[in-house]
Residue frames as qw, qx, qy, qz and C-alpha x, y, z in Angstrom:
[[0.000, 0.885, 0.466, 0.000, 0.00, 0.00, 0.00],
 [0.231, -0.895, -0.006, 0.381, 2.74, 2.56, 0.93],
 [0.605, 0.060, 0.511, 0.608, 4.45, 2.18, -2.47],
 [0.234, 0.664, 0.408, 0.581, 2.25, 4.77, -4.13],
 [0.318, -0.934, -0.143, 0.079, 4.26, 7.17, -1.64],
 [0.701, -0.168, 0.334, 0.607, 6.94, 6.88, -3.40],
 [0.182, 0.633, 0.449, 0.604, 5.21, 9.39, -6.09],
 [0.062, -0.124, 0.113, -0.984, 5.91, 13.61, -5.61],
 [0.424, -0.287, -0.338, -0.790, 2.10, 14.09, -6.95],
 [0.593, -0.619, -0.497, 0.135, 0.57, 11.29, -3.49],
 [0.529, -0.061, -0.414, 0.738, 2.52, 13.45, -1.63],
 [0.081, -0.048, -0.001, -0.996, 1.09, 16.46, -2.58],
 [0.590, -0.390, -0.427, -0.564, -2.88, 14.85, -3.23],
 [0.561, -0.298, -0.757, 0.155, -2.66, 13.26, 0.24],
 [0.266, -0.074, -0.171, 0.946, -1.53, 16.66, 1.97],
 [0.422, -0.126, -0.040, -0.897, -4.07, 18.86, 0.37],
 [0.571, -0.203, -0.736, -0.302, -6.69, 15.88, 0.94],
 [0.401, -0.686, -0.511, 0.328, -6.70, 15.40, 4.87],
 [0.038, -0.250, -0.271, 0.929, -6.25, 19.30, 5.54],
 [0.299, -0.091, -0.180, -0.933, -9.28, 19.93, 3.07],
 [0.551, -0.319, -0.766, -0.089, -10.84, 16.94, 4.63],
 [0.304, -0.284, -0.478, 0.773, -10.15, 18.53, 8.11],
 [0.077, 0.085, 0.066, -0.991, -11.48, 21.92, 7.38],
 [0.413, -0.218, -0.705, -0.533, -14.57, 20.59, 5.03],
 [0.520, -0.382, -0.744, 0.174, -15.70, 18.07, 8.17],
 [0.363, -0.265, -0.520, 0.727, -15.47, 20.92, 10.71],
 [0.155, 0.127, -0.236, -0.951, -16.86, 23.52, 8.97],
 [0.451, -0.279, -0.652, -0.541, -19.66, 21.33, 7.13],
 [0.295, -0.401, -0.802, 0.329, -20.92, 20.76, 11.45],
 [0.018, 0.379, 0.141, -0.914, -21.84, 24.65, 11.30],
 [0.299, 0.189, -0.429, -0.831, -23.42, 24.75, 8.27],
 [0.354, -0.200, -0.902, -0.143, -25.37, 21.63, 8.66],
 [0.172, -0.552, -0.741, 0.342, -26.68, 22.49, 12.03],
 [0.229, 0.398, 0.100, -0.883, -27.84, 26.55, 10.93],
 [0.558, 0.625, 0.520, -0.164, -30.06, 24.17, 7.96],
 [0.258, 0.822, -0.287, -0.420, -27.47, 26.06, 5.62],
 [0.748, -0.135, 0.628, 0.165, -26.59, 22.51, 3.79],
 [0.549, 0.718, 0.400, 0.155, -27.03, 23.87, 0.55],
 [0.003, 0.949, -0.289, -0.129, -24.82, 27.10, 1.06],
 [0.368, -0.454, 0.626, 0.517, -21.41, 24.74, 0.17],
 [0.612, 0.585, 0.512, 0.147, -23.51, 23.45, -3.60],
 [0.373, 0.850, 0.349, 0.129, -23.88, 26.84, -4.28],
 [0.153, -0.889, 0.313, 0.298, -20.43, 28.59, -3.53],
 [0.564, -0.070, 0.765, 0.303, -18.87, 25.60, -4.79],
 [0.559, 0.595, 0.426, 0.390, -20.47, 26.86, -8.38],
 [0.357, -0.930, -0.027, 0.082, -19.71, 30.11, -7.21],
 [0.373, -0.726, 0.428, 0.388, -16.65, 29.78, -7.18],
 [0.580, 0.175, 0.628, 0.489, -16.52, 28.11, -10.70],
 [0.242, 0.946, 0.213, -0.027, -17.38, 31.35, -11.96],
 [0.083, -0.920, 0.344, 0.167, -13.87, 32.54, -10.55],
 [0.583, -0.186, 0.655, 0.443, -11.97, 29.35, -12.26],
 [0.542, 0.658, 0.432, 0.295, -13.61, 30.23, -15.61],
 [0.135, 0.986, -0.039, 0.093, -12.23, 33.76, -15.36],
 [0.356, -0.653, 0.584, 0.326, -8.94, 32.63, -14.48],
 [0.755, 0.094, 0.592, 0.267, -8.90, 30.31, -17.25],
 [0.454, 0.810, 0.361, 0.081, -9.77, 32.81, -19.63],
 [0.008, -0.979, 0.187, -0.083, -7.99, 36.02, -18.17],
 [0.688, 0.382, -0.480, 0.387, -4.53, 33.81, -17.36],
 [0.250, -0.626, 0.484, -0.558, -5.01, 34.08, -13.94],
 [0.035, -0.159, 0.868, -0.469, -4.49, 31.53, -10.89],
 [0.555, -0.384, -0.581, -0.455, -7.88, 29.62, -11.06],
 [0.564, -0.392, -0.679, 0.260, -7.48, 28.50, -7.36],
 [0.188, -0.254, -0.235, 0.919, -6.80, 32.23, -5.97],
 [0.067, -0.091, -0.580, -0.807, -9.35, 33.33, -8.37],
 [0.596, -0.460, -0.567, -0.334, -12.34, 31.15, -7.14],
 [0.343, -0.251, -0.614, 0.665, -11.30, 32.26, -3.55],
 [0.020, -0.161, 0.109, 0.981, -12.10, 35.84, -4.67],
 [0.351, -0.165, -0.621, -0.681, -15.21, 34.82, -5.94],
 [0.582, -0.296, -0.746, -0.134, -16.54, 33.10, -3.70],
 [0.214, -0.323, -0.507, 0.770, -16.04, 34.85, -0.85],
 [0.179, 0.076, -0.064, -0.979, -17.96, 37.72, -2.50],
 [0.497, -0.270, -0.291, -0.771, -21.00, 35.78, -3.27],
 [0.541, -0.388, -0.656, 0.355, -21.08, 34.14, 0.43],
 [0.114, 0.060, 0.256, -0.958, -21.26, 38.30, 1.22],
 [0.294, -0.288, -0.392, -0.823, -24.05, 38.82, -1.57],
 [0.458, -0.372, -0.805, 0.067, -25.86, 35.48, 0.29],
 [0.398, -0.258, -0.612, 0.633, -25.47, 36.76, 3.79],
 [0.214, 0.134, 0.044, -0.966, -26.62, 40.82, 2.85],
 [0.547, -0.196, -0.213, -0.785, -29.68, 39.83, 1.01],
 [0.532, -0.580, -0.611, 0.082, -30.97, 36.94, 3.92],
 [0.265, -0.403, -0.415, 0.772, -29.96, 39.68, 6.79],
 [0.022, 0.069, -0.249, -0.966, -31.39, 42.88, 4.30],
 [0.305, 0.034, -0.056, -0.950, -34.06, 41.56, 3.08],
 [0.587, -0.024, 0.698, -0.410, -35.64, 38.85, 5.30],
 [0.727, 0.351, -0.425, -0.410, -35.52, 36.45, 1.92],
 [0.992, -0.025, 0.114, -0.048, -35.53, 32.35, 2.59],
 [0.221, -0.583, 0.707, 0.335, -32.01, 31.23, 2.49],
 [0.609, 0.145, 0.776, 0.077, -33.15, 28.05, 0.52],
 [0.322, 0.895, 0.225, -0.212, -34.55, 30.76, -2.05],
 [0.148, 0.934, -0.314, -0.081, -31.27, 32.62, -2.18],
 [0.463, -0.489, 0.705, 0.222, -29.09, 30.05, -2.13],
 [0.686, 0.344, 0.614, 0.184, -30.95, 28.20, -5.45],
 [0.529, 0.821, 0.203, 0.067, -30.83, 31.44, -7.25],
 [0.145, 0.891, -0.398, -0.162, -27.60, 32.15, -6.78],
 [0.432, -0.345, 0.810, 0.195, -26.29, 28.70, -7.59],
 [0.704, 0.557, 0.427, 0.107, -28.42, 28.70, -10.81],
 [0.150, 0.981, -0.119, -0.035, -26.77, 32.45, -11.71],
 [0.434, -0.594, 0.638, 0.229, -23.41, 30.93, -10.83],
 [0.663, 0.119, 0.708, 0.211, -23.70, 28.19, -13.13],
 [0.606, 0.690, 0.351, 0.181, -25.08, 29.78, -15.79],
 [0.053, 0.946, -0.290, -0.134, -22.14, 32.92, -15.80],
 [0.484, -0.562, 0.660, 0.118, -19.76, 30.34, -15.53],
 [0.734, 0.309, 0.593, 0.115, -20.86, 28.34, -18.69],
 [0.278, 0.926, 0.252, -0.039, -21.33, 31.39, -20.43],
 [0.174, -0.864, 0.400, 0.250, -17.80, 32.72, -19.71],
 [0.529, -0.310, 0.716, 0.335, -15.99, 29.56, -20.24],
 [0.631, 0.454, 0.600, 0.189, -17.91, 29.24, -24.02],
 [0.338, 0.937, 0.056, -0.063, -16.95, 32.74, -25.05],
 [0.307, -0.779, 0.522, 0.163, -13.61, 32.45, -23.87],
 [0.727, 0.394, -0.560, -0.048, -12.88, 29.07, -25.59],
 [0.072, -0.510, 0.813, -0.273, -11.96, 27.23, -22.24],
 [0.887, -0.097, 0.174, -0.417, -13.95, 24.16, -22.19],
 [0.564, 0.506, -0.638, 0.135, -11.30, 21.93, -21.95],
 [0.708, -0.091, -0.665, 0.221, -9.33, 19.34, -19.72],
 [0.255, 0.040, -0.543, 0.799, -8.90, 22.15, -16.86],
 [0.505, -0.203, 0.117, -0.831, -12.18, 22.77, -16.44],
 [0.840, -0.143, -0.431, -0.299, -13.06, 19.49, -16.06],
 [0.451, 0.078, -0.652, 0.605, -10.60, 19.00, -13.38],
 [0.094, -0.102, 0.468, -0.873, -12.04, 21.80, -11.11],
 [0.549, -0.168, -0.068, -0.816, -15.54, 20.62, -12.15],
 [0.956, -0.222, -0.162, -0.101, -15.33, 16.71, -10.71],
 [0.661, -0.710, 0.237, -0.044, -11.93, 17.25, -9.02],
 [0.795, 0.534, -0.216, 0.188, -8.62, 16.34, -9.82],
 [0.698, -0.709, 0.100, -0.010, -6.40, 15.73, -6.59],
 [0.710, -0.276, 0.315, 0.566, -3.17, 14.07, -8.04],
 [0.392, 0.685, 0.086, 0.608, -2.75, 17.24, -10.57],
 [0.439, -0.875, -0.202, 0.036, -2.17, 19.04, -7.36],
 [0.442, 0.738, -0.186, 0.474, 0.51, 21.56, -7.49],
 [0.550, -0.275, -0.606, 0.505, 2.98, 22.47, -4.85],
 [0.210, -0.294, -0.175, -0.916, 1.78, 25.95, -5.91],
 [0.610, -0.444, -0.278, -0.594, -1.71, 25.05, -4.61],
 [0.768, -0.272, -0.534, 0.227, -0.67, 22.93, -1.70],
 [0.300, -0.025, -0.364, 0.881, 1.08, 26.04, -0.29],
 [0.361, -0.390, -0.403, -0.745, -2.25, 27.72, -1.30],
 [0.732, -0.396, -0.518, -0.196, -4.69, 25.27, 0.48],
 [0.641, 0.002, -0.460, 0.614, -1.95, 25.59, 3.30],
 [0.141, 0.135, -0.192, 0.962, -2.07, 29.10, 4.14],
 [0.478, -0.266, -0.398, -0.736, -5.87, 29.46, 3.56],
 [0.715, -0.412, -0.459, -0.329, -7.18, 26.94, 5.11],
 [0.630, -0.031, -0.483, 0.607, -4.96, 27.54, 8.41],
 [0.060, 0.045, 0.210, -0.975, -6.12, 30.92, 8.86],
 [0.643, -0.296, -0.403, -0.580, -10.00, 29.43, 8.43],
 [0.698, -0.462, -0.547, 0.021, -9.55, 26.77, 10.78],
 [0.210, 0.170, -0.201, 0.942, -7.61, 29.19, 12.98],
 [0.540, -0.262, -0.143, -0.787, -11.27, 31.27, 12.86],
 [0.637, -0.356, -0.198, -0.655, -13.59, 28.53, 13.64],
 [0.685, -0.094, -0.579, 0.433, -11.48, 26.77, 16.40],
 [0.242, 0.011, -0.274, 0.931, -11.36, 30.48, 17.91],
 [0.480, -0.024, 0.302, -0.823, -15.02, 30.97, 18.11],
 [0.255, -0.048, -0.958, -0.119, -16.76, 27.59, 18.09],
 [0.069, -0.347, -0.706, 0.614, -18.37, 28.40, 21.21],
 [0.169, 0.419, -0.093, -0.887, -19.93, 31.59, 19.18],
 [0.225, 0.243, -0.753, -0.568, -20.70, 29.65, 16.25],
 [0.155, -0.281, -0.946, -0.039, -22.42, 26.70, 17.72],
 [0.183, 0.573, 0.541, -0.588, -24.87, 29.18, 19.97],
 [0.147, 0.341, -0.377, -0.849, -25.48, 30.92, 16.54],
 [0.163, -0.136, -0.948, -0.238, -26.34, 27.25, 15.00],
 [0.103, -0.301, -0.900, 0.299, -28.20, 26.31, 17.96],
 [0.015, -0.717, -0.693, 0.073, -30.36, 29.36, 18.32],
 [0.410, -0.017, -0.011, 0.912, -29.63, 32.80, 16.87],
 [0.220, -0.714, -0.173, -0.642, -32.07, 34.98, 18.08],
 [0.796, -0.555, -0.044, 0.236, -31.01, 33.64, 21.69],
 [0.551, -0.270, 0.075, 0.786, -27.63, 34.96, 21.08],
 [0.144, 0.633, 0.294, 0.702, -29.00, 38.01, 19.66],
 [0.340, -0.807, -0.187, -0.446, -30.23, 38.65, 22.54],
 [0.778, -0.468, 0.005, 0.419, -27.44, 37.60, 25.22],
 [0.286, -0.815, 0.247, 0.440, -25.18, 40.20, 23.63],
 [0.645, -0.282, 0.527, 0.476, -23.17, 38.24, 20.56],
 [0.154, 0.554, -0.463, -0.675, -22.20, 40.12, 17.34],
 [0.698, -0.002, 0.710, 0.097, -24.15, 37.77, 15.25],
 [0.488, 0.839, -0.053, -0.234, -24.57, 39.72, 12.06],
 [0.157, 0.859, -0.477, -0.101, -20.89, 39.79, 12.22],
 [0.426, -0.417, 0.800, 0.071, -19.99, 35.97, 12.98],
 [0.737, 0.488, 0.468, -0.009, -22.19, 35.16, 10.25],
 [0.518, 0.843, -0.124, -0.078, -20.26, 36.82, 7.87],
 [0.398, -0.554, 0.731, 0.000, -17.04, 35.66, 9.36],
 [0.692, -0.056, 0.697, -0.178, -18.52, 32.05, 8.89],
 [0.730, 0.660, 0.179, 0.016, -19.85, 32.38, 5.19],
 [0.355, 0.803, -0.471, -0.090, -16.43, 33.87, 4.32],
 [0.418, -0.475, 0.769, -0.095, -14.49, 30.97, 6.00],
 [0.784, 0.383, 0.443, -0.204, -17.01, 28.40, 4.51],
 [0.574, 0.811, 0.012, -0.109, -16.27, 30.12, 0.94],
 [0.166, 0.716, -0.675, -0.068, -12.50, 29.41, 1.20],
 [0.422, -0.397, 0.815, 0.017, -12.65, 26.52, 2.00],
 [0.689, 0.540, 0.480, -0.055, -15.39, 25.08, -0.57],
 [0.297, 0.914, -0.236, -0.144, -13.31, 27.32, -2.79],
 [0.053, 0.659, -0.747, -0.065, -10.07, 25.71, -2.09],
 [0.601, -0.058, 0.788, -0.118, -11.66, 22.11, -1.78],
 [0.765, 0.580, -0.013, -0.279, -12.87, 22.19, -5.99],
 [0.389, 0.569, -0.712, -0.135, -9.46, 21.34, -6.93],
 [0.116, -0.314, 0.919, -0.208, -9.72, 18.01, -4.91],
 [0.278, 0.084, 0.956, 0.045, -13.06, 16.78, -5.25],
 [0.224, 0.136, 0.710, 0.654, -14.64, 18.90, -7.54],
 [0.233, -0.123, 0.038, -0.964, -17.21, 21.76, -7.75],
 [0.727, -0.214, -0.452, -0.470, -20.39, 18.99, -8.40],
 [0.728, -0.555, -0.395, -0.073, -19.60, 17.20, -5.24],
 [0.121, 0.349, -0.497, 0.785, -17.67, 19.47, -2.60],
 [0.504, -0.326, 0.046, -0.798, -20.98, 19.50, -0.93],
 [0.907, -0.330, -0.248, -0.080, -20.96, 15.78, 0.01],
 [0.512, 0.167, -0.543, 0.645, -16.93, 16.19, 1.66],
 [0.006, 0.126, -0.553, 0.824, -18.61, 18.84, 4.18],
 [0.787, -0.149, 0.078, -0.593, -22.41, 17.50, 4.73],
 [0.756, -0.317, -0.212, -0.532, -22.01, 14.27, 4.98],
 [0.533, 0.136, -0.664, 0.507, -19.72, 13.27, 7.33],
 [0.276, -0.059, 0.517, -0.808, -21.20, 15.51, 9.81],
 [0.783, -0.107, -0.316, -0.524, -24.96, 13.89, 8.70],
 [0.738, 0.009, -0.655, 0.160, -23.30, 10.30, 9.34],
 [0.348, -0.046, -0.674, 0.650, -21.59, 11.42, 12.79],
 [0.478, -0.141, 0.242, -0.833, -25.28, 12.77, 14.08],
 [0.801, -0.251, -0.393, -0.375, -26.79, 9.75, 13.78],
 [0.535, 0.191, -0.624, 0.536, -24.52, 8.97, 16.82],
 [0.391, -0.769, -0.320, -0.391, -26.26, 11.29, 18.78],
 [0.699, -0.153, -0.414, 0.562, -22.92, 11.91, 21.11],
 [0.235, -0.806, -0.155, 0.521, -23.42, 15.44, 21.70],
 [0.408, 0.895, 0.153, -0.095, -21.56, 18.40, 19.85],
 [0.067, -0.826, 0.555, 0.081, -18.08, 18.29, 20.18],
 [0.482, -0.209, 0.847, 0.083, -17.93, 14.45, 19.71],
 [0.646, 0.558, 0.498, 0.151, -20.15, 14.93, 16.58],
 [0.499, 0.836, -0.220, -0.065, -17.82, 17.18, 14.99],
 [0.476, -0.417, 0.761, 0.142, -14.61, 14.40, 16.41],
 [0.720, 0.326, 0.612, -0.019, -16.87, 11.52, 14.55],
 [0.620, 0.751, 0.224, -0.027, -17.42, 13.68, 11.18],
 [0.061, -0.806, 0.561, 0.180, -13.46, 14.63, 11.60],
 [0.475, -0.201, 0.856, -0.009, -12.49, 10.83, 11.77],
 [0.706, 0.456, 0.539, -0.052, -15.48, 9.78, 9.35],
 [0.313, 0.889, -0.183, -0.278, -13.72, 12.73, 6.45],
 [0.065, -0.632, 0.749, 0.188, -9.83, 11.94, 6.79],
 [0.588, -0.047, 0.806, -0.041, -11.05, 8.04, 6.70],
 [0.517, 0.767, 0.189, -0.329, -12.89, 9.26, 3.64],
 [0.208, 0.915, -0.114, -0.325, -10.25, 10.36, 1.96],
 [0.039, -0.514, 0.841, 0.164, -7.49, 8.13, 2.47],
 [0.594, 0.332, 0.732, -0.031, -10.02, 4.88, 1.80],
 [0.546, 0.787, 0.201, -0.207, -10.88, 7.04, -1.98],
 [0.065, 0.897, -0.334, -0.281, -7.66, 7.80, -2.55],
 [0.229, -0.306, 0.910, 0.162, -5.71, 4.96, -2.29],
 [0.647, 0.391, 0.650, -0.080, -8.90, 3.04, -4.15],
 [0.241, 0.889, 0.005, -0.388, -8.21, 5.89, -6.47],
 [0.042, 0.767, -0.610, -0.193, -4.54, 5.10, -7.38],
 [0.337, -0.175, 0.918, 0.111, -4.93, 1.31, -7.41],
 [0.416, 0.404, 0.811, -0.071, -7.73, 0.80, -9.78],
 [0.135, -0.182, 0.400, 0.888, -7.45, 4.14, -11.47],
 [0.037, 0.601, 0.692, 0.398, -10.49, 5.69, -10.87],
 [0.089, 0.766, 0.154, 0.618, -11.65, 9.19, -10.43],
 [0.453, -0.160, -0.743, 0.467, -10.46, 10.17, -7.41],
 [0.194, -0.110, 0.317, -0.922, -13.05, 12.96, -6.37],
 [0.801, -0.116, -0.316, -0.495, -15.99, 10.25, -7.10],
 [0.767, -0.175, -0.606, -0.116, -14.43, 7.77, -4.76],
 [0.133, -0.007, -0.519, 0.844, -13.62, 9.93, -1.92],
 [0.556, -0.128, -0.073, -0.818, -17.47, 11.01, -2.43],
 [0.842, -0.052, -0.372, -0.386, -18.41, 7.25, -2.44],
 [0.615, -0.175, -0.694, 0.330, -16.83, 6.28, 0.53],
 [0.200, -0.195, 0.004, -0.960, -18.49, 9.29, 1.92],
 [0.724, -0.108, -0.174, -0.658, -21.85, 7.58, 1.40],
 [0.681, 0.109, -0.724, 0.017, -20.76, 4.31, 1.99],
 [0.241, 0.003, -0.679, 0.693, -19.95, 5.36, 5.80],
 [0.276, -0.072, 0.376, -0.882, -23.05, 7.12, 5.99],
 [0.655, -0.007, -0.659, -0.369, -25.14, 3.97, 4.51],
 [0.592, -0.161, -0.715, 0.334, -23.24, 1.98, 7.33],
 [0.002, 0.072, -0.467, 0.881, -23.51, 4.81, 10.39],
 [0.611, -0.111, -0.069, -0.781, -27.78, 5.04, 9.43],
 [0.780, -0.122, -0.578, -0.206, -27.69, 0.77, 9.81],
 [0.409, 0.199, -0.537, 0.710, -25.75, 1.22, 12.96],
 [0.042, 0.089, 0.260, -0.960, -27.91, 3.84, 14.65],
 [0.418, -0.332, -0.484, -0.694, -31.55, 2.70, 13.17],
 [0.464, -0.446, -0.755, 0.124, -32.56, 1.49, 16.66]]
């Protein structure tokens, strides 16, 4: 098994893999419990908006779709807080609008090619060390964030008109959160691919609720259930030479298949 560590490119796909597995699994326990399960789909096209414009304009797709995505995790946040619209509402129309700018660009430009297809189902052992420092820096100064208010975060989750009213800046930790979110789903396309980023941070946390251990041991579980994720997809990945953001997804499901037979009593 530890032969296909003998290769630069595992080196680098394993690296960016558990840290975006790490961040994904932690993160996706916020977003899951504010009902905001949809909000990684739709940055996650979102940010394909900013790889098509790097592809086009010759810029840094991965720095690109940061830049993007963070902004429309603002737009998100201003018009649910502005103008008391359904998140479920705003989150479908701006992940149709994403999609469709992002088609639209890449067909005028002429990029529909092999690198868009990478960022759009994932493409882990093309990982640069360029992007590995990337994914590095980023996602250090995210998890950084939501390791430093957790406590904040979860009362937010849990009830956020209760912490409106106890005193806590929640306008502001929501925005905090969506921007954090948005780098990471941003930096996680290059690994398992805009179309399913959304199962690396939902469903591990899903699976590790059916546990029903509390909150800090469901976001251990969905840590443990991610990284386990990854390296079980990967390595199936490299021996059998098959996509490797579709079988990190499918041992994803596989765990949460087995966690719901586990937990049905």
């Amino acid at each position: 098994m530890f032969e296909m560590f003998e290769y630069d490119f595992m080196q680098r796909a394993f690296i960016a893999g558990l840290f975006i597995a790490t961040l994904a699994s932690i993160s996706g326990t916020f977003i899951v419990l504010k009902r905001y399960s949809l909000m990684s789909e739709t940055l996650a096209h979102s940010a394909l908006v900013g790889v098509a414009v790097g592809l086009v304009a010759g810029y840094n797709p991965l720095w690109m779709a940061v830049v993007v995505a963070i902004l429309s995790a603002w737009l998100i946040e201003y018009l649910r807080s502005a103008f008391s619209l359904y998140s479920d509402a705003i989150l479908s129309i701006i992940l149709s609008g994403s999609l469709a700018i992002a088609v639209i660009i890449v067909s005028l430009g002429g990029a529909f090619n092999n690198s868009l297809f990478s960022y759009l189902f994932g493409s882990i052992l093309s990982v640069s060390s360029e992007d590995v420092m990337t994914i590095l820096f980023f996602g250090s100064l995210s998890l950084a964030f939501l390791l430093l208010f957790s406590k904040e975060l979860y009362f937010i989750a849990y009830d956020e008109e209760v912490a409106k009213t106890s005193g806590l800046k929640v306008k502001f930790l929501n925005f905090l959160l969506v921007t954090v979110v948005a780098i990471i789903i941003a930096l996680s396309i290059r690994v398992v691919g805009s179309l399913l980023v959304g199962a690396l941070m939902v469903i591990p946390t899903v699976a590790a609720l059916q546990y029903r251990v509390g909150f800090r041991n469901t976001m251990l579980i969905s840590l443990f259930f991610a990284l386990f994720s990854v390296i079980a997809g990967m390595s199936i990945s490299f021996y059998f030479s098959l996509p490797s953001g579709a079988t990190i997804v499918l041992s994803i499901i596989f765990i949460f298949i087995l966690s719901l037979i586990i937990n049905k009593k």
